[in-house]
C-alpha positions in Angstrom: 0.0 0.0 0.0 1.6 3.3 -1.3 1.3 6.2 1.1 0.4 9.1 -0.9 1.9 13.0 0.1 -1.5 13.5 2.8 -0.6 10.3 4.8 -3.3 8.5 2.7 -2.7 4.8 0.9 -4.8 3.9 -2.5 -6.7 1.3 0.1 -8.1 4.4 2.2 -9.1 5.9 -1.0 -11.1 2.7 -2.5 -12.2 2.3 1.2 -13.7 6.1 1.1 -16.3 5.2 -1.2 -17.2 1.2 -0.3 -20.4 0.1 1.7 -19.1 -3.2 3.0 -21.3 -4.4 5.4 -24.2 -2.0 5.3 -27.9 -2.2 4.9 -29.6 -0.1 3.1 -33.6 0.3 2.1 -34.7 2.0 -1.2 -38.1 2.5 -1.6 -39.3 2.4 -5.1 -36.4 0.0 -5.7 -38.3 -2.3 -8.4 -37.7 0.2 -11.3 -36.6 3.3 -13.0 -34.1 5.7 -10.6 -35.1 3.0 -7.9 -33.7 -0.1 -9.6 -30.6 2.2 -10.8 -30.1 3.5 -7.2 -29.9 -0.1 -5.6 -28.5 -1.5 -8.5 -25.2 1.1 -7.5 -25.3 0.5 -3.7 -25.5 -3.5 -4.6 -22.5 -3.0 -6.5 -20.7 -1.1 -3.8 -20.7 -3.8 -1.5 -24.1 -3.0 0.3 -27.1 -5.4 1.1 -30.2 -4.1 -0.2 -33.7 -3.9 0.3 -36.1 -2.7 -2.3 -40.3 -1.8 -1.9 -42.6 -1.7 -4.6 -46.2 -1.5 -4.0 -47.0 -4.6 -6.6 -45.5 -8.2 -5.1 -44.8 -9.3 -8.4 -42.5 -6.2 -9.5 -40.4 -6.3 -5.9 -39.7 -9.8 -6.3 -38.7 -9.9 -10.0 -36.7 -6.6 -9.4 -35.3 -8.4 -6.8 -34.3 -11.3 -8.4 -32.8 -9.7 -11.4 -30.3 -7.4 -8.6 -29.2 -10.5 -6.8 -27.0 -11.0 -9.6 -25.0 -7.6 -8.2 -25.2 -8.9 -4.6 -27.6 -9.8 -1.5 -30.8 -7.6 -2.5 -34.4 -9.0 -0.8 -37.7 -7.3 -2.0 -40.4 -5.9 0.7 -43.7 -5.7 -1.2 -45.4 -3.3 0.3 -46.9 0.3 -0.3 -44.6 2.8 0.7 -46.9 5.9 0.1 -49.1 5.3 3.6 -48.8 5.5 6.9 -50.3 1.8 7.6 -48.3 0.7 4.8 -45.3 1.7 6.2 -46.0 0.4 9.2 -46.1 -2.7 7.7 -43.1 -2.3 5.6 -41.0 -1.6 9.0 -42.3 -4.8 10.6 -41.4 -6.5 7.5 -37.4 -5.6 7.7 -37.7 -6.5 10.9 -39.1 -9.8 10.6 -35.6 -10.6 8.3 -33.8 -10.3 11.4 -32.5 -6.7 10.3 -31.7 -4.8 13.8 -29.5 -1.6 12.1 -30.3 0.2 8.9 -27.6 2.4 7.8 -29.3 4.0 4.6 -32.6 4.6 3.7 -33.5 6.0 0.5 -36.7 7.4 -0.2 -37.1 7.3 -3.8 -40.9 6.1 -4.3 -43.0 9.3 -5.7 -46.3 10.2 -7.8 -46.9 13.0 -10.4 -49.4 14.2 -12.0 -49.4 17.0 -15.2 -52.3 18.7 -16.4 -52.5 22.0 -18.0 -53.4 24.7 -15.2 -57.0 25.7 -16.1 -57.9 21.7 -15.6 -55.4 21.0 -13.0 -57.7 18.8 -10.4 -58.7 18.9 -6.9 -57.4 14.9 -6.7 -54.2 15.4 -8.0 -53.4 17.0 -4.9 -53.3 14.9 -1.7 -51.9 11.6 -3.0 -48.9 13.0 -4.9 -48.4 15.2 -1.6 -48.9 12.2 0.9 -46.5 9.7 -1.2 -43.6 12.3 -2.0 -43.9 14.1 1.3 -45.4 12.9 4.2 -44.7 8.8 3.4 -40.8 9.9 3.4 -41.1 11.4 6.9 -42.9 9.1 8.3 -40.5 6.2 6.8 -38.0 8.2 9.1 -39.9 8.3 12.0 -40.9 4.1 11.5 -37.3 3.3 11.5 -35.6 5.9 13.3 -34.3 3.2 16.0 -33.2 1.2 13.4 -30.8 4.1 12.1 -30.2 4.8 15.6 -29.0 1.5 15.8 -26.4 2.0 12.8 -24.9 5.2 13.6 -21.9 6.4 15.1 -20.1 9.7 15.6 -17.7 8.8 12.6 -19.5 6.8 10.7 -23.5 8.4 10.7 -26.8 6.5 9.1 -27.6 8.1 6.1 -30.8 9.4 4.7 -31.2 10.3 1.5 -34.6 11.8 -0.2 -35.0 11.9 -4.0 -35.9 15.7 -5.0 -36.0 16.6 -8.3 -35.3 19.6 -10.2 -38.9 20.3 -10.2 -38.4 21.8 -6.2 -35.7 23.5 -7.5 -36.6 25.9 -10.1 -39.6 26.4 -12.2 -40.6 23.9 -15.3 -42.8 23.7 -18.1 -43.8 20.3 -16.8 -47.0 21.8 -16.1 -47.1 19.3 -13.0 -47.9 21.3 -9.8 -48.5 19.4 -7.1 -45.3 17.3 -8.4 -43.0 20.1 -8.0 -44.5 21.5 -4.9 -44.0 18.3 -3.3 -40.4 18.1 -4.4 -39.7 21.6 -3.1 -41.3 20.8 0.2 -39.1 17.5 0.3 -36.2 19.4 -0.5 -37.1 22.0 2.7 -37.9 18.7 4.9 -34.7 17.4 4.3 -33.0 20.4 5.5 -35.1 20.2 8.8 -34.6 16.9 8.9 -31.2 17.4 9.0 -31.1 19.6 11.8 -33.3 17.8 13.8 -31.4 14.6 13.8 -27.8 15.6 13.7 -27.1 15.0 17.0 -28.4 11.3 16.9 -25.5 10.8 14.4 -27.9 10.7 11.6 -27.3 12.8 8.0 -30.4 13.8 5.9 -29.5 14.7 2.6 -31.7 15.1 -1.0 -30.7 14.6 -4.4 -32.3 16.5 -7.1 -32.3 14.3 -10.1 -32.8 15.9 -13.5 -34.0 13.9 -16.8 -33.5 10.8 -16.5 -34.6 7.5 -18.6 -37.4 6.7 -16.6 -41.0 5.7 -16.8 -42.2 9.3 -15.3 -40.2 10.6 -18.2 -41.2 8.6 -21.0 -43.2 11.2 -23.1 -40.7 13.8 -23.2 -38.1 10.8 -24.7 -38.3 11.2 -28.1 -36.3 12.8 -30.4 -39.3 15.6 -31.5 -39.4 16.5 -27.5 -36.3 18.9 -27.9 -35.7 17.8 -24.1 -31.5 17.5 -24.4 -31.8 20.9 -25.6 -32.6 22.2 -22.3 -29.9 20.0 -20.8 -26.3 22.2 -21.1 -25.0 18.4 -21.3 -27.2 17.7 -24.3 -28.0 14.2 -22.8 -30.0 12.6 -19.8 -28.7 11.0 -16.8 -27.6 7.4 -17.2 -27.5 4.8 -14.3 -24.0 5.7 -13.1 -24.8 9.3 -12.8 -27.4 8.7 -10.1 -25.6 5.2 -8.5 -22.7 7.7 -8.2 -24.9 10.4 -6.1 -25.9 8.1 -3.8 -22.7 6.0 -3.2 -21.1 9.1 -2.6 -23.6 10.4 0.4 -23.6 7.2 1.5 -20.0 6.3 2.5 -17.4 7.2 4.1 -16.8 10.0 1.0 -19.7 12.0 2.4 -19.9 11.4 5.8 -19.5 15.2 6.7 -22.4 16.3 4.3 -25.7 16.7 5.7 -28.6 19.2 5.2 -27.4 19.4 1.1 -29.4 19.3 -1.7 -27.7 18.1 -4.2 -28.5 18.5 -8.0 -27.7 15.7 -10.5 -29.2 17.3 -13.5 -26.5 17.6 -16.2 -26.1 21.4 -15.5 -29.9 22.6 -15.4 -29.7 24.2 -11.8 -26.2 25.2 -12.0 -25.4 27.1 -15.4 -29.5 29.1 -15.2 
C-alpha cells in the first residue's frame, strides 16, 4: 500500500467510497431511478432492500439485482402511513436490527395544463412524496439509531428533483410542490437529527430514462436541448450520487441538496 503526500494509501481511498457491510432500504427499488439506485449501492458492496407496491415487481426486481449482490424485496406500499408500518415490521421480521441507509425514492406526479389541474391530483402526490418519506424516518428511526456512530453516521437520502428546485414547463404542480417541500424537509430533517449521528441529505435528479419521463423521450421533444449536457442521466450518474452520500466519502455532508441534472440548476 503506497502512502500518498496527505498520509493516505490507495486502500483508504477505495475504502472512502465502499459500503461493505451496510444495509440499506430503497423504496421504489423495483424500477426506474429505484432499480438504478440499488443497483449502485449492490455493486458497492451493500445489502439491499427494495419496496414496490406490486409483489410481483419487488420480487422480480429483486431477483434480477441478486446477480449484483444480497438484494431481498419488501412488497409493500410505501406511500401510507399503515403501509409503512407494515413495511418496517417486515425488515424487521428478516432479522434486520441496524439500517444504515434509507432512501426514499418512491413518488407520484401528476401533469395537467393549469385551467384543468384537479382537486385529486393534490393529496396523493403530496402524501406519497412528502409525508410517506417522513414518516418512513420516523418508522425506522431506531433502526438508524441503531447503525450510527459519531464517525461513521446512518444516512438518509430523499430523491428531490429539479422540479423543487426551479420552475418547469412540466405543467405538474403538485409534483413540483411536493419536491420543493421534500427538499425544505430534508433540511429540517437534517437539523433535527444531527445529533443522533444521523445525516439527511436530498438529491435533485434531472432527466433521466425513466417511466415518469417517457413522453418527453423522443427525439421531436427537444428535451436534451434544455440540458447544457445535451444528454440525460444514465445509471452511473445517479448510483454515483448516492454511493457518494452514503459512504465514508460523504460522511461530513448533511442538510445538502444536491442536484444531479447535467447542468440545469447550476449554469441558469
Amino acid at each position: 500500500m503506497a502512502n500518498t503526500a496527505n498520509g493516505m494509501t490507495s486502500t483508504d481511498i477505495a475504502d472512502l467510497f465502499s459500503l461493505t457491510d451496510k444495509v440499506a432500504l430503497v423504496t421504489g427499488g423495483a424500477r426506474g431511478l429505484g432499480k438504478m439506485i440499488a443497483a449502485g449501492l449492490l455493486r458497492a458492496g451493500a445489502k439491499v432492500y427494495i419496496t414496490s407496491r406490486k409483489e410481483e415487481d419487488a420480487l422480480a426486481a429483486a431477483a434480477d439485482l441478486n446477480a449484483l449482490g444480497p438484494c431481498e424485496a419488501l412488497p409493500g406500499d410505501a406511500g401510507s402511513p399503515d403501509g409503512i408500518t407494515e413495511l418496517a415490521a417486515l425488515f424487521r421480521q428478516k432479522g434486520e436490527t441496524a439500517l444504515h441507509i434509507l432512501v426514499n425514492n418512491a413518488g407520484r406526479t401528476w401533469g395537467a395544463p393549469f385551467d384543468s389541474f384537479p382537486d385529486k391530483a393534490w393529496a396523493g402526490v403530496m402524501a406519497v412524496n412528502v409525508q410517506a418519506p417522513f414518516r418512513l424516518i420516523q418508522e425506522l428511526l431506531p433502526e438508524l439509531e441503531a447503525a450510527a456512530s459519531t464517525g461513521d453516521p446512518a444516512r438518509v437520502i430523499n430523491i428531490g428533483s429539479i422540479a423543487g428546485s426551479g420552475v418547469t414547463d412540466l405543467q405538474a404542480y403538485s409534483y413540483g410542490a411536493s419536491k420543493a417541500a421534500i427538499h425544505f424537509l430534508g433540511s429540517q430533517l437534517a437539523a433535527d437529527l444531527v445529533s443522533r449521528n444521523i445525516n439527511v441529505n436530498t438529491v435533485a435528479p434531472g432527466y433521466f430514462p425513466t417511466d415518469m419521463t417517457a413522453h418527453l423521450q423522443d427525439e421531436d421533444s427537444g428535451l436534451t436541448g434544455k440540458i447544457p449536457m445535451r444528454r440525460m442521466g444514465n445509471p452511473a450518474d445517479i448510483a454515483g450520487a448516492i454511493i457518494y452520500l452514503s459512504s465514508a466519502a460523504g460522511a461530513y455532508l448533511t442538510g445538502i441538496v444536491l442536484p444531479v441534472d447535467g447542468g440545469i440548476a447550476g449554469t441558469r
